[in-house]
Structure formats: C-alpha cells, structure tokens
C-alpha positions in Angstrom: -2.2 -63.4 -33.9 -3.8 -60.7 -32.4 -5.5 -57.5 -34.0 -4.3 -53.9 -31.9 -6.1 -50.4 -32.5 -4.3 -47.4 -32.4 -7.8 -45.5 -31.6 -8.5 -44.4 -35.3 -9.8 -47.4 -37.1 -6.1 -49.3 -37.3 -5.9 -52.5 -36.9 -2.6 -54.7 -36.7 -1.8 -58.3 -36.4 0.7 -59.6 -33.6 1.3 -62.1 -31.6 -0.8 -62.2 -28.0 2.9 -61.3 -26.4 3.1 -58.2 -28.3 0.1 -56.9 -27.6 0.6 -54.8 -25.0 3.8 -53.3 -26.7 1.9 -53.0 -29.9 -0.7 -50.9 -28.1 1.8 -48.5 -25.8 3.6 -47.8 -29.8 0.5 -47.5 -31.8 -0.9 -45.4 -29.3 2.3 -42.4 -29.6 1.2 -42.7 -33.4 1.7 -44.6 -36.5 3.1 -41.2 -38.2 5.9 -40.9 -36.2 9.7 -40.9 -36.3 10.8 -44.5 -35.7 7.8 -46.2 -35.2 9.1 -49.0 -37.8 12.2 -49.5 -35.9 10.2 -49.4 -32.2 7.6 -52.3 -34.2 10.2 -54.2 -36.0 12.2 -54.4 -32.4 8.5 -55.6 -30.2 7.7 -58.3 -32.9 11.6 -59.7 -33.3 12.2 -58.4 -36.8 14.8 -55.8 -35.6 15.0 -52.1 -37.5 12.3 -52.1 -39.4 9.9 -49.1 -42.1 6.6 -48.9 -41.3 4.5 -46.9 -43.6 0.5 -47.3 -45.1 -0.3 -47.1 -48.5 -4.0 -46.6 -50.0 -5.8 -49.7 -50.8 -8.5 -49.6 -53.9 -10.6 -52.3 -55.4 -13.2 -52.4 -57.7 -15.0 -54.8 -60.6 -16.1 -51.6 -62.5 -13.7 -50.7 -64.7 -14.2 -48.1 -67.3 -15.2 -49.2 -70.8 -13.7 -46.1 -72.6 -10.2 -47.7 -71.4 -9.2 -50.0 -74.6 -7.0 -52.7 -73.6 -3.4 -52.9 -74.1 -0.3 -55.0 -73.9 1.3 -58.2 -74.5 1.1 -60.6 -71.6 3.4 -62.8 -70.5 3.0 -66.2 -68.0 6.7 -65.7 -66.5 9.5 -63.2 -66.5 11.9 -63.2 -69.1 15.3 -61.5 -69.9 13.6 -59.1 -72.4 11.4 -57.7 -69.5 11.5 -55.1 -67.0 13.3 -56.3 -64.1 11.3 -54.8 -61.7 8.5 -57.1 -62.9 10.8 -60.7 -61.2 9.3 -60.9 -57.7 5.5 -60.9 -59.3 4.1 -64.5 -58.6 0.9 -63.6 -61.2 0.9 -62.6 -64.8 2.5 -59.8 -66.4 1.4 -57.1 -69.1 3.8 -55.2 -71.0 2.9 -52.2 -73.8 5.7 -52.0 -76.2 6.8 -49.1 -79.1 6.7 -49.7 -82.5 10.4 -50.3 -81.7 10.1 -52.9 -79.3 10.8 -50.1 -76.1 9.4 -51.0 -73.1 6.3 -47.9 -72.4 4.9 -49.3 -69.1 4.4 -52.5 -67.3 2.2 -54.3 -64.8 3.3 -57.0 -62.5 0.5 -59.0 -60.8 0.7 -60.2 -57.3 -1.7 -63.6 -56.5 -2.9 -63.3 -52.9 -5.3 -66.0 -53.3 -8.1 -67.7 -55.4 -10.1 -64.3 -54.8 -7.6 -61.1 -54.5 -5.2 -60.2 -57.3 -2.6 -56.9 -56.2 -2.1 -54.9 -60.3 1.4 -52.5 -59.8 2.0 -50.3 -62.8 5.3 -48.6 -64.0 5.2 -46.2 -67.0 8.3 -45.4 -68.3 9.1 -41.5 -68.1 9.2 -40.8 -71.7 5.4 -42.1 -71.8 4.4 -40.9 -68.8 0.9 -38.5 -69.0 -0.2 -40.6 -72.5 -3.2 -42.8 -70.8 -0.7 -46.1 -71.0 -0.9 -46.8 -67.4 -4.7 -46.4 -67.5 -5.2 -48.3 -70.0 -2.8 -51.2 -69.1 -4.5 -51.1 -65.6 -7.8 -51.4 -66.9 -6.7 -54.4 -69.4 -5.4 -56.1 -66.2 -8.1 -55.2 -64.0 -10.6 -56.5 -66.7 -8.4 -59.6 -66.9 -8.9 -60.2 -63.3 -12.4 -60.1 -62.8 -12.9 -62.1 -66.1 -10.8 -64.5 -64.0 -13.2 -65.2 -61.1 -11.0 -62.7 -59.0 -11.2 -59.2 -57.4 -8.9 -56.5 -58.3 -6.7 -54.6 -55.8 -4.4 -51.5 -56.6 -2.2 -50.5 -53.6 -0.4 -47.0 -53.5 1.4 -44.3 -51.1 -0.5 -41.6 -50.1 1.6 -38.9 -51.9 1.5 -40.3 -55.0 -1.0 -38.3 -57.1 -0.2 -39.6 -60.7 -1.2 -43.1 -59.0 -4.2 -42.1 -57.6 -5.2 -40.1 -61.0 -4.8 -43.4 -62.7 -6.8 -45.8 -60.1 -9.7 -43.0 -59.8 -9.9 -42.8 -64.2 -9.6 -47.0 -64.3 -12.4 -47.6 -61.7 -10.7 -47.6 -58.2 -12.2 -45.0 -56.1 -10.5 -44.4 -52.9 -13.1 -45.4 -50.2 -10.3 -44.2 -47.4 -9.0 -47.5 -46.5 -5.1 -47.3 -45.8 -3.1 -51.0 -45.6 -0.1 -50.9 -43.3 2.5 -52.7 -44.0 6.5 -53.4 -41.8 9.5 -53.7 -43.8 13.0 -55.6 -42.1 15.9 -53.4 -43.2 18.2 -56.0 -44.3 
C-alpha cells in the first residue's frame, strides 16, 4: 500500500497501481459528488461511500463524570442490537425498570487503540448519560493499558458536545473511511 495526498493534509492507503488514479480523484476533491463510487471503482470495490468523520483521543478524562453502567463481555439477546458487530466490551445504563437509556459498544483495534461508540436512547437524550457512560468506558480503557479513540461525523454536534465535556478535544484530525454498497 501506498499513502496519496489530496494537497490538504490527506493521506490514503492504495495499492502502488492505484496510485496515480487515487491522485487524479483526490485531487477534484474528497467533498464531492461520487467520489466514493469513482474510489470504490479505482481500488476494485465497485460503488462505494466515501465520507471522513472526526477522530478524538485522549487519557484525560474528566473526574466530575461518575461512572455508569453494567458491562457486559459479549452480546446477549437482552441488548441493543446495534451493539453485535463490537469485538470489545460493552456498557449498558439501564432504568429502574430495566429500559435500555444508552449504550457503548467498544471496538479493539489492537493491544493499544480502543474505538468507544455511544447511543442514548431519545427519551434520555440531553441527561449527561452518554457523558458519563463515555467517560466510564474511557476510564476503563486507559486503566487497561490502552488509548481511547471516539470517532464521529462532522455534523454531529450532540457528539462532539459529549467528546469535548468527557475529555476528547478535537485537535482537527478527520479519518476517512470507503464503504462497498452491498
């Protein structure tokens, strides 16, 4: 694999043969109309989405945040489905009623880099759960040997309000990332 810059600090990984093609496409912008199609078709994958979402890390996590949650080692029937694909842990704040409030799937890169993704059910949404079920995980994570990561799309503004309060500050980094349409 080779790295390609579209001019602005981008940098993608392709094979040496799509190099060239990389270039030419990055170089019409990233931003644009079908550039996950045009990608998907120069690397073999076929119609493709393209998109970047901001990347955050951090091992400082605020110590207001009280930790929250049940964890779990494996999916079960009794949780979010959403959570399934996660290869890592997941942490799960419950009612007094046994509802489901908000949830955090972990994804294991590696030994050293641990991806937290959040979902706060609407009725609790704007109650501090996802802060302080990120900042349980996060703690988690470093107590584990292991750094942090919190992805998210650019537009998302509760997501970013919650990564800024936990510890995340956005440092502009963007990760970029091509989806096969299946």
């Amino acid at each position: 694999m080779q790295g390609v810059s579209n001019g602005s600090g981008a940098v993608i990984s392709v094979p040496p043969s799509a190099v060239d093609a990389a270039t030419e496409a990055m170089a019409a912008g990233l931003d644009r109309e079908g550039v996950g199609n045009e990608l998907g078709e120069i690397l073999g994958v076929g119609p493709a989405a393209f998109g970047a979402g901001v990347f955050r890390t951090t091992t400082t996590i605020d110590p207001n945040l009280t930790d929250l949650g049940v964890w779990f080692d494996r999916q079960t029937d009794d949780l979010p489905e959403w959570l399934a694909p996660f290869n890592g842990r997941r942490l799960v704040a419950f009612d007094d009623d046994g509802a489901v409030l908000g949830s955090i799937g972990i994804k294991v890169h590696d030994e050293f880099g641990q991806e937290i993704s959040v979902v706060t059910e609407e009725a609790a949404r704007g109650t501090g759960i996802a802060r302080r079920l990120v900042a349980t995980a996060a703690r988690r994570i470093v107590a584990d040997g292991a750094i942090p990561t919190y992805l998210h799309a650019q537009d998302n503004t509760a997501s970013a309000r919650v990564a800024d309060a936990v510890g995340f500050a956005d440092q502009g980094w963007l990760v970029y990332g091509l989806w096969p349409r299946r």
